[in-house]
N, C-alpha and C positions, 0 to 999 in steps of 0.2 A: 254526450252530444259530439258529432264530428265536427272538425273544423269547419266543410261548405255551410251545416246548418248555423255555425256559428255568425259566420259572415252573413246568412242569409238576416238570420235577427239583427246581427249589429244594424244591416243596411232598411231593413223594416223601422229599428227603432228611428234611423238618421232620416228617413224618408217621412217619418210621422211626424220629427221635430219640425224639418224643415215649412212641414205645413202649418204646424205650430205658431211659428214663428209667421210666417207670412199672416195668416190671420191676425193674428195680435196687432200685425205692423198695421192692417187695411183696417183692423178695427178703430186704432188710434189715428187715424187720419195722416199720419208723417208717412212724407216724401220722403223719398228713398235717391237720395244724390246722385246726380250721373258726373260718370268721367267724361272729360274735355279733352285731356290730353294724356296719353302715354308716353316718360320719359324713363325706356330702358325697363324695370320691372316699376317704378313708380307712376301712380296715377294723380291726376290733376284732375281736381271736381270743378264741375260747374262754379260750386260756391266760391271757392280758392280763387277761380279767375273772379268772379263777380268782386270780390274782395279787398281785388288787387286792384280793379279800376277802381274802386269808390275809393282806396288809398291814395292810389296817386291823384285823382282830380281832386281828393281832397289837401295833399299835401303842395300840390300845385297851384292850387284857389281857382280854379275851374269850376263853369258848371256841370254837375255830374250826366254823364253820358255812358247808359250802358248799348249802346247800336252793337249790331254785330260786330262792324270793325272794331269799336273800343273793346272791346270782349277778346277778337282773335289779337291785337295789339296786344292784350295784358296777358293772356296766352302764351304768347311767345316771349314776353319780358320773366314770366314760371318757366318759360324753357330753360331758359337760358342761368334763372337762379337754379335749375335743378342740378343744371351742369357742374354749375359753380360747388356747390353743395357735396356733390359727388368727390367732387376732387378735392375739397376741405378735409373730408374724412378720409382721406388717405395718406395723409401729411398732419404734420405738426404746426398748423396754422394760428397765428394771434386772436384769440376770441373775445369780446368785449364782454365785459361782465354786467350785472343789475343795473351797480351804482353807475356805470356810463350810460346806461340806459334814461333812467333819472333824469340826468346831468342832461340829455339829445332831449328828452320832454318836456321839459322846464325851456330850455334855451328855446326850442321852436315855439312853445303856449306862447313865452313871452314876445319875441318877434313878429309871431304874426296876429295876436287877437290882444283885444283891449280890456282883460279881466277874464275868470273863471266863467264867467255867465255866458259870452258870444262864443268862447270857446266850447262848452258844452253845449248849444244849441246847433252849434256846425257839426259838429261831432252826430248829431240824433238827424241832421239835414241830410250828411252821408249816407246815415244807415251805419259805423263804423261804432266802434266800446274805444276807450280811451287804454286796453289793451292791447288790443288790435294793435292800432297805432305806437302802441311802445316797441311793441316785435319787428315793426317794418323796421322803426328807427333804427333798431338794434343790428337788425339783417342786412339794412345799407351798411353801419359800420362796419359788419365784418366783411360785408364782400369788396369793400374800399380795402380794409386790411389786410383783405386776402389776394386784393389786386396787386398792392405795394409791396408787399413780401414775391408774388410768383413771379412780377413781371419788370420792378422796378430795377433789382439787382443784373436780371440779365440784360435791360438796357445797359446799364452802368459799364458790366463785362464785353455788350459789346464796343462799347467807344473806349473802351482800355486795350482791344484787341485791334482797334483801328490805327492806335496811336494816338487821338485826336491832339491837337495843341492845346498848352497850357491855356484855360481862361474860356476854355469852349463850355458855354450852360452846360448843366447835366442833365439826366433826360427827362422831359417834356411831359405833361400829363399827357399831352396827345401822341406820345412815342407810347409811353404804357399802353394806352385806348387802344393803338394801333394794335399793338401783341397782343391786346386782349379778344379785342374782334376777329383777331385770326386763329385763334386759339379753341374763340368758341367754334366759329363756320368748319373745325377741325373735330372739335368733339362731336358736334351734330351727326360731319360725316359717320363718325365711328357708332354713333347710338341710336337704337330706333326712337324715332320719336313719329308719333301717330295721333293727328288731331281728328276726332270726332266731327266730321260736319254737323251732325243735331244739335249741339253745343253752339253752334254760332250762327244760327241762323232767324 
């Protein structure tokens, strides 16, 4: 058998599969996710954003709201961790481990709910798993972590390069913010990012 007939079978076998597989998927009734957002070659699912609102009105004690805007809002809050994200993996960044994880689950149950029981029923109120919610916990940590480390130090450097006077505060969370909002509106430029209209609408 020559090579074209070879490719012609491979591409018969993968053209059979593929029908294979769609069947299967239509027979079992599952939806098939749609992407929301393109950040660079990674995709943001519909679910992903849905996810993220139900996390944060839940961590916020909000009533939950999925409208379009709450949707594009949370969108663009996975922008902007993707960002983050990217540039984590490029450095040698402080990562927080399980047992900090624990430790941010515990402290929040017990802050904000009055026993296992109201905690678990907000929990099922969201629509969220009590995993769920350990990952966000855990993903604020590191991108606080990862804010302190990228952004803190060259505040620091630059008020040692100003001279400043002895006794002047050091910098500011709102000096960090600041380099970090500029930082992002920076990667953005550099990345494609492509939001879905059918996703938010």
């Amino acid at each position: 058998m020559g090579i074209r007939d070879q490719r012609s079978g491979i591409r018969g076998c993968l053209r059979r599969a593929a029908v294979m597989v769609a069947a299967a998927v239509l027979a079992s009734g599952a939806v098939i996710d749609r992407v929301a957002v393109v950040v660079g070659n990674t995709a943001i699912t519909e679910t992903e954003v849905l996810r993220e609102v139900r996390l944060t009105d839940f961590m916020n004690g909000q009533p939950l709201d999925l409208s379009p805007q709450q949707r594009r809002a949370a969108a663009e809050r996975l922008v902007d961790q993707q960002l983050i994200r990217n540039e984590m993996a490029t450095g040698t960044y402080p990562m927080p481990t399980d047992a900090d994880a624990d430790d941010l689950l515990r402290d929040f149950r017990d802050q904000r709910f009055n026993g296992d029981a109201p905690y678990r029923a907000a929990l099922t109120q969201y629509g969220i798993t009590e995993k769920e919610l350990k990952e966000h916990l855990l993903w604020e940590l590191a991108a606080i972590r990862f804010t302190d480390a990228r952004f803190q130090s060259k505040a620091q450097d630059a008020q040692s390069a100003n001279r400043v006077k002895p006794g002047t505060p050091t910098p500011s969370d709102n000096d960090v913010d600041r380099q970090l909002d500029a930082w992002l509106k920076e990667q953005r430029k550099n990345t494609r990012v492509l939001f879905k209209k059918a996703a938010f609408e």
